[in-house]
C-alpha positions in Angstrom: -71.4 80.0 10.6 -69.4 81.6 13.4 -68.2 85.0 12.3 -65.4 85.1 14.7 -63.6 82.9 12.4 -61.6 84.6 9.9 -60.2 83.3 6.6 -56.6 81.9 6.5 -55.6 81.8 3.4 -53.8 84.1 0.4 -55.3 87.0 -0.4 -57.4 87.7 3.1 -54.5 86.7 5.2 -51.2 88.1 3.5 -48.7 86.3 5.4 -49.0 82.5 5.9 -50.9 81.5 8.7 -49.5 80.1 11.8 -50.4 77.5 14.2 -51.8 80.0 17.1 -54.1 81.0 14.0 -55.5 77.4 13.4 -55.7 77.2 16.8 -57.9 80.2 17.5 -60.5 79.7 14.2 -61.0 76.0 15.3 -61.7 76.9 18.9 -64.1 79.2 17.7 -65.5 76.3 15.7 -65.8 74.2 18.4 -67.0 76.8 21.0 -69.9 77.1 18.6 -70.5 73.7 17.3 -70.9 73.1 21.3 -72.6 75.8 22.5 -70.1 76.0 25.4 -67.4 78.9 25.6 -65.2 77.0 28.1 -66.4 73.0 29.2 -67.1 71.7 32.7 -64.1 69.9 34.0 -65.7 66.4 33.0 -66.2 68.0 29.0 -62.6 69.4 29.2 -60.6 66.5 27.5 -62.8 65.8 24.3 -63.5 69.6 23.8 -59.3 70.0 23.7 -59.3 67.1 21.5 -61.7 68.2 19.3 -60.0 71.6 19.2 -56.7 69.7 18.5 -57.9 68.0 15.6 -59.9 70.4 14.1 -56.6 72.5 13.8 -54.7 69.4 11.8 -57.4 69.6 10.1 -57.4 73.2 9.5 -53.5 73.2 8.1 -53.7 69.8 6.2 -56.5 72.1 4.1 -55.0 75.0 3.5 -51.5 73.3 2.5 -53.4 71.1 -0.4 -55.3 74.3 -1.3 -54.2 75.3 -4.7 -55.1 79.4 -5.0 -55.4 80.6 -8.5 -52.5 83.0 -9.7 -50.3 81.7 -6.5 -47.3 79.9 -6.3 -47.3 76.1 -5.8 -47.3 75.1 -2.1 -44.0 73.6 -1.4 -45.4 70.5 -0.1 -47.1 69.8 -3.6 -45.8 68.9 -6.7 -45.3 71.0 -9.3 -45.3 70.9 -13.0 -42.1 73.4 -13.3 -40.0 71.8 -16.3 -42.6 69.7 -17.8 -44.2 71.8 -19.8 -47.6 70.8 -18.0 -50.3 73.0 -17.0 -52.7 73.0 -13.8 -56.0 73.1 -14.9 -57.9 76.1 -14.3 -61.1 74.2 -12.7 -61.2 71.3 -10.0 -61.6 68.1 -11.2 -63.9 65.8 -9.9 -62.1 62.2 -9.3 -65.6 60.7 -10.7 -65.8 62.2 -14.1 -62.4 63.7 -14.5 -64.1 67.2 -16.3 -63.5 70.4 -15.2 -66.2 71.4 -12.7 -67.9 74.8 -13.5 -66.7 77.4 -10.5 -68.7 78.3 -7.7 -70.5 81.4 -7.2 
């Protein structure tokens, strides 16, 4: 993995991550992935798309991330006034069980 690329989310990055920030970790993704620091003229198009999408990528992620002992994205529903609880674990949309956490 490309160590260039640092984490964006709460608690390594304090503040919320901005779009130069996507930007710049999925660049470094796709420098590596390619093996090229900057393309050839005739590479140019697909390795700014690829950078493009990988950074869409990059903040659809991290807005449906749910971080233990954070607040609820904005973007996501939350349970405030229904009494409901998150669960503590993923669930996996096959079983519907709590998955154990990863080490």
């Amino acid at each position: 993995m490309c160590r260039s690329i640092k984490t964006l989310r709460p608690p390594a990055l304090p503040e919320e991550a901005t779009e130069d920030d996507f930007r710049a970790a999925a660049l470094q993704y796709v420098r590596k992935v390619s093996g090229f620091r900057a393309p050839a003229a005739h590479n140019r198009e697909v390795f700014d798309r690829a950078v493009d999408e990988i950074a869409e990528a990059t903040a659809r992620l991290l807005a449906g991330l749910e971080i233990r002992g954070s607040h609820p994205h904005p973007a996501q529903g939350t349970t405030q006034g229904t009494g409901a609880a998150a669960p503590d674990r993923p669930v996996s949309p096959r079983s519907r069980e709590p998955q154990p956490d990863a080490v």
